[in-house]
C-alpha positions in Angstrom: -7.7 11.9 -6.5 -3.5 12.6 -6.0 -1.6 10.2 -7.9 -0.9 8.9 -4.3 -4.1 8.2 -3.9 -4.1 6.4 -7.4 -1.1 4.4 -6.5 -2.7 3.3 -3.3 -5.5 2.1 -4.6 -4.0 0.5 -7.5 -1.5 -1.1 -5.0 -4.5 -2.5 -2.7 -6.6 -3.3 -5.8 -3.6 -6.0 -6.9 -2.8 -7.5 -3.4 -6.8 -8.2 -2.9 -7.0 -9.7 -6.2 -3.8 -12.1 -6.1 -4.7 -12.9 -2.5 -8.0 -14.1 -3.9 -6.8 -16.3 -7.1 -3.8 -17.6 -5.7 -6.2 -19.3 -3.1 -9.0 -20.0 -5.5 -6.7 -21.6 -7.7 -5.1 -23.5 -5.2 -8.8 -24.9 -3.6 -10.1 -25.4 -7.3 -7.0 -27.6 -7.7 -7.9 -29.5 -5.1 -11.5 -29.6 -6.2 -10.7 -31.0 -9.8 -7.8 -33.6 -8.8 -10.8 -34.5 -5.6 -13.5 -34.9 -8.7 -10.9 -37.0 -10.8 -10.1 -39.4 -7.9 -6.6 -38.5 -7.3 -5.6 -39.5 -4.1 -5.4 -36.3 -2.2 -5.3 -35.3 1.0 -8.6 -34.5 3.3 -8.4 -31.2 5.4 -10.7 -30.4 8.0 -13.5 -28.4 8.1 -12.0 -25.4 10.3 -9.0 -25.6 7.6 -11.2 -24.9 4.5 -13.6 -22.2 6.4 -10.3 -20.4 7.3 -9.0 -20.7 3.4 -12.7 -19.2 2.8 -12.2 -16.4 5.0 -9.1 -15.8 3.2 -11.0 -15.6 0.2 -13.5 -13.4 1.2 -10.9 -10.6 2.7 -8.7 -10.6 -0.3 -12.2 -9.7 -1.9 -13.2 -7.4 1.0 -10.0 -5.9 0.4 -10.4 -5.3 -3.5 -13.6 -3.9 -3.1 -12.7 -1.5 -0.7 -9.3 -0.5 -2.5 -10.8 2.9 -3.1 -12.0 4.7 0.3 -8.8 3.0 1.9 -6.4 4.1 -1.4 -8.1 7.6 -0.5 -7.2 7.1 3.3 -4.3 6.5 2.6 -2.4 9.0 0.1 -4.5 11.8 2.1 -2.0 14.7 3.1 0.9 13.3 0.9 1.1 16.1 -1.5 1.8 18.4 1.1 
C-alpha cells in the first residue's frame, strides 16, 4: 500500500472509531444516570434506533477502513 493509501485508512480508521465512542459514551451515560434514578429525559424509540444506526456505521465504517483507504489513495502517486 502507498502511504496515501496508509493515510487514508488511518484517517477512516479514526473517524469510525470516534463516531462510535462518542455515541456509546453518550447512550451509556444515559444508561447509568437511567439505572441510578436520575431524573432524565425519555426519548423515543425511532430516536435511539437512529443513535444505533449511528453506532453501527461508525463501526461499518472502521471495519471497512481498508478496501475504502485502498480506493481511495489509488492513482495518487502518479
Amino acid at each position: 500500500m502507498t502511504t496515501y493509501q496508509r493515510t487514508a485508512v488511518f484517517i477512516l480508521r479514526l473517524v469510525g472509531l470516534v463516531w462510535t465512542v462518542f455515541f456509546a459514551f453518550m447512550w451509556g451515560m444515559y444508561a447509568v444516570e437511567l439505572a441510578f434514578g436520575i431524573e432524565v429525559q425519555h426519548y423515543p424509540a425511532h430516536t435511539i434506533i437512529g443513535n444505533v444506526g449511528y453506532i453501527v456505521l461508525g463501526i461499518v465504517i472502521a471495519a471497512a477502513s481498508k478496501p475504502l483507504g485502498r480506493l481511495i489513495g489509488s492513482g495518487l502517486d502518479a
